[in-house]
N, C-alpha and C positions, 0 to 999 in steps of 0.2 A: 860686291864692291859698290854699293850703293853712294854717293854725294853727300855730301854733310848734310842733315837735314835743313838748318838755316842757311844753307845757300840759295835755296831754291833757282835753279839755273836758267836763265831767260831761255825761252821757248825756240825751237828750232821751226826753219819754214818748210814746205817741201818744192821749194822753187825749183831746185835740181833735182829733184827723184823722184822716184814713178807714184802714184797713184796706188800700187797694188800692195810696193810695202811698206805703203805708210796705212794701209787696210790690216796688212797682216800684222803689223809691230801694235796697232793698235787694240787686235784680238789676241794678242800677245803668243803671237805663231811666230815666235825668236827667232828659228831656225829656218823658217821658211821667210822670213823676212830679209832676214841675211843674206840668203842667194839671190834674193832680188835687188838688193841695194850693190852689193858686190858685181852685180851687172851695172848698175846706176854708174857706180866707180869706174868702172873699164866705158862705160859709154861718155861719162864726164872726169877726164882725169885729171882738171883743174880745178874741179869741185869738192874747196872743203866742208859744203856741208854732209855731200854723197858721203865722204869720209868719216864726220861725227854719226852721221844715222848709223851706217854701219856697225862703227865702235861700241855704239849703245845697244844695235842687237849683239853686239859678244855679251856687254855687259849683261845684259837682263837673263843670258842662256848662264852665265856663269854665277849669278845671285843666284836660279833656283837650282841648281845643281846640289847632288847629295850622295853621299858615301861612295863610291868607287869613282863616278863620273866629277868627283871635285877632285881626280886629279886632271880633266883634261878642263875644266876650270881655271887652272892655272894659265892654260897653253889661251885659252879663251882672254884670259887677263892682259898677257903677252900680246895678242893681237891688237887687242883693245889701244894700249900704250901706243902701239903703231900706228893705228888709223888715224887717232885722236894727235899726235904726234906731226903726222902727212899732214893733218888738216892743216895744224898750226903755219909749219914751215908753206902753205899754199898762200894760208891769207894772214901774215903775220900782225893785223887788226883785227881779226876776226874775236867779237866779242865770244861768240857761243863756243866757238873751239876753245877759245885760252881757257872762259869756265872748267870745260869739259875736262882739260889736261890738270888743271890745277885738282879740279875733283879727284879726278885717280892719285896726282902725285899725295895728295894729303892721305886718303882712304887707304888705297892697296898696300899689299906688304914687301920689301922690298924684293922677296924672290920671284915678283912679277914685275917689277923695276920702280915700285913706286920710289921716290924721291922728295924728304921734306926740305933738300935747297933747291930741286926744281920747283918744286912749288913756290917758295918763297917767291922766286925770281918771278916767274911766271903772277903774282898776287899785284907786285912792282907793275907789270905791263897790265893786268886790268884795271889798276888803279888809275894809269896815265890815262888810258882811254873811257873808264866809267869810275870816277871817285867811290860814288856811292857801294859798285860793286867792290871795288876794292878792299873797300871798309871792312863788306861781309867776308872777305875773302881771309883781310887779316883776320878776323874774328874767328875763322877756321882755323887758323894755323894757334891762335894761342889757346883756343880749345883743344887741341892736339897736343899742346903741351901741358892744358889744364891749369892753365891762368886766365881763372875766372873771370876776375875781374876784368881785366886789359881785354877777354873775348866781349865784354859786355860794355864795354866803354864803347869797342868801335861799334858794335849793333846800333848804341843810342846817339854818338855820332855821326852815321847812316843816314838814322830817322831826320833830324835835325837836318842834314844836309838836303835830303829829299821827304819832307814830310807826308806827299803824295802815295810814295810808293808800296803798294800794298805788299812786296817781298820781305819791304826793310822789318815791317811792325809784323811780321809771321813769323819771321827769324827770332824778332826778341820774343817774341812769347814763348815760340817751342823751345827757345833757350831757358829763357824762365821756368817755363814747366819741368826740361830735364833736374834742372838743381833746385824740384822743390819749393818753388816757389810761386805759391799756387796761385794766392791771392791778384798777385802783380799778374801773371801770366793770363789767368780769365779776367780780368778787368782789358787788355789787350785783346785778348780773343770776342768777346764781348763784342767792346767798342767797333773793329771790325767786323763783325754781322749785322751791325744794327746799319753798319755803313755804305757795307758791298752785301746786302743780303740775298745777292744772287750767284754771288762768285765761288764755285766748287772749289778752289783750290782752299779758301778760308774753312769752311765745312769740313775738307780732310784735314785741313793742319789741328785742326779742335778736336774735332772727334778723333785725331790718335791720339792726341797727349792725353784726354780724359780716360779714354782706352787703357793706354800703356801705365796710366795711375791709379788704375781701377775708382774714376771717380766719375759720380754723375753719369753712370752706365746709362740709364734711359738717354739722356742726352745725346752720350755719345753714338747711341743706337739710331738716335732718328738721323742724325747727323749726317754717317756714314752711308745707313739705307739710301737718304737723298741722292747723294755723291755715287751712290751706282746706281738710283733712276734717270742719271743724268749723263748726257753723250760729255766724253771727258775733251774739258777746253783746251787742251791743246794732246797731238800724238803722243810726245813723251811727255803727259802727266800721270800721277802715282795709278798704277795699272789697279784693273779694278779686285784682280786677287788679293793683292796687298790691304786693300778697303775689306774685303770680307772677311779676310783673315784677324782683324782686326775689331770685328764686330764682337761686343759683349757675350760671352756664354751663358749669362745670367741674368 
């Protein structure tokens, strides 16, 4: 139940939680990260970050999950809702929680409770508090309907409103790239490396789309190689399994 890819979700701190599972989440020891943060939670239990860390080790244990163990996947989904849920109701401003809830309510399916009028609601309250997120947020929900257009109105909307921000211009491209449109999408991906040429989250968001489109495999090879020689800029950015797996076979 991974996040819309153009959301790209502002980055979590580890103000509240320990040190050891934000070690473990980052070697991507899910399970054993969980019980450390699940201690985080019972030691800060007004802490809704402690709550999203957590949520997202359910998540990540229930993305790799496979054949018998996706049915406790579900239960893993289930909790997720909760934690991500708790956070909300903690810090009813909390930019990274409402992300996080609106992610699930868009992605999961309903027999893990996802919800496309919680979401909605939930896009309303990012929007009050960060426009720009907002924008992306709705741009999620009409991609979920698959009204193209109207998703890529608000992306370019975004842009314009925060021309700065290097989320806005990752989102329209990886958008672009999904519907084919390739030109537009590396003239974007392009323009940012020439401009943040250090910045791994740029490197991953290029090298999957040319990946997933089997284009400019070299490219995407050196891309990615990079992006796992590099300690990843923030704990929960794209784990570096997902980077390898993603690497050209040819």
């Amino acid at each position: 139940m991974r996040a819309l890819l153009f959301l790209y979700l502002a980055p979590l701190t580890a103000a509240a939680c320990t040190e050891d599972g934000l070690a473990l989440f980052v070697q991507e020891k899910y399970k054993e990260s969980e019980k450390v943060f699940e201690q985080a939670v019972a030691e800060n239990p007004k802490s809704a970050e402690c709550r999203v860390w957590l949520g997202r080790a359910y998540g990540r244990r229930a993305e790799r999950a496979s054949g018998l163990a996706k049915i406790g996947a579900l239960s893993l989904g289930r909790k997720l809702r909760v934690k991500f849920t708790e956070a909300v109701e903690l810090e009813p401003e909390n930019l990274v929680a409402l992300q996080s809830l609106f992610a699930f309510h868009v992605e999961a399916p309903g027999i893990v409770g996802g919800d496309v009028d919680q979401a909605r609601a939930l896009a309303e309250r990012i929007a009050a508090l960060h426009p720009g997120m907002g924008l992306r947020a709705q741009a999620a929900l009409h991609r979920r309907d698959e009204d193209w257009p109207a998703a890529e109105a608000a992306l370019r909307k975004a842009i314009e409103l925060e021309p700065e921000d290097v989320g806005h211009r990752l989102s329209l491209a990886s958008f672009l790239a999904r519907r084919e449109r390739f030109a537009e999408s590396d003239k974007i991906f392009e323009a940012m490396l020439k401009k943040h040429p250090d910045n791994p989250s740029v490197w991953f968001a290029f090298g999957k789309e040319l990946s997933r489109a089997e284009r400019r495999l070299p490219e995407a090879r050196r891309l990615l190689e990079r992006y796992l020689r590099t300690p990843l800029p923030e704990p929960d950015a794209e784990p570096y399994s997902v980077a390898r797996a993603l690497l050209p076979k040819r």
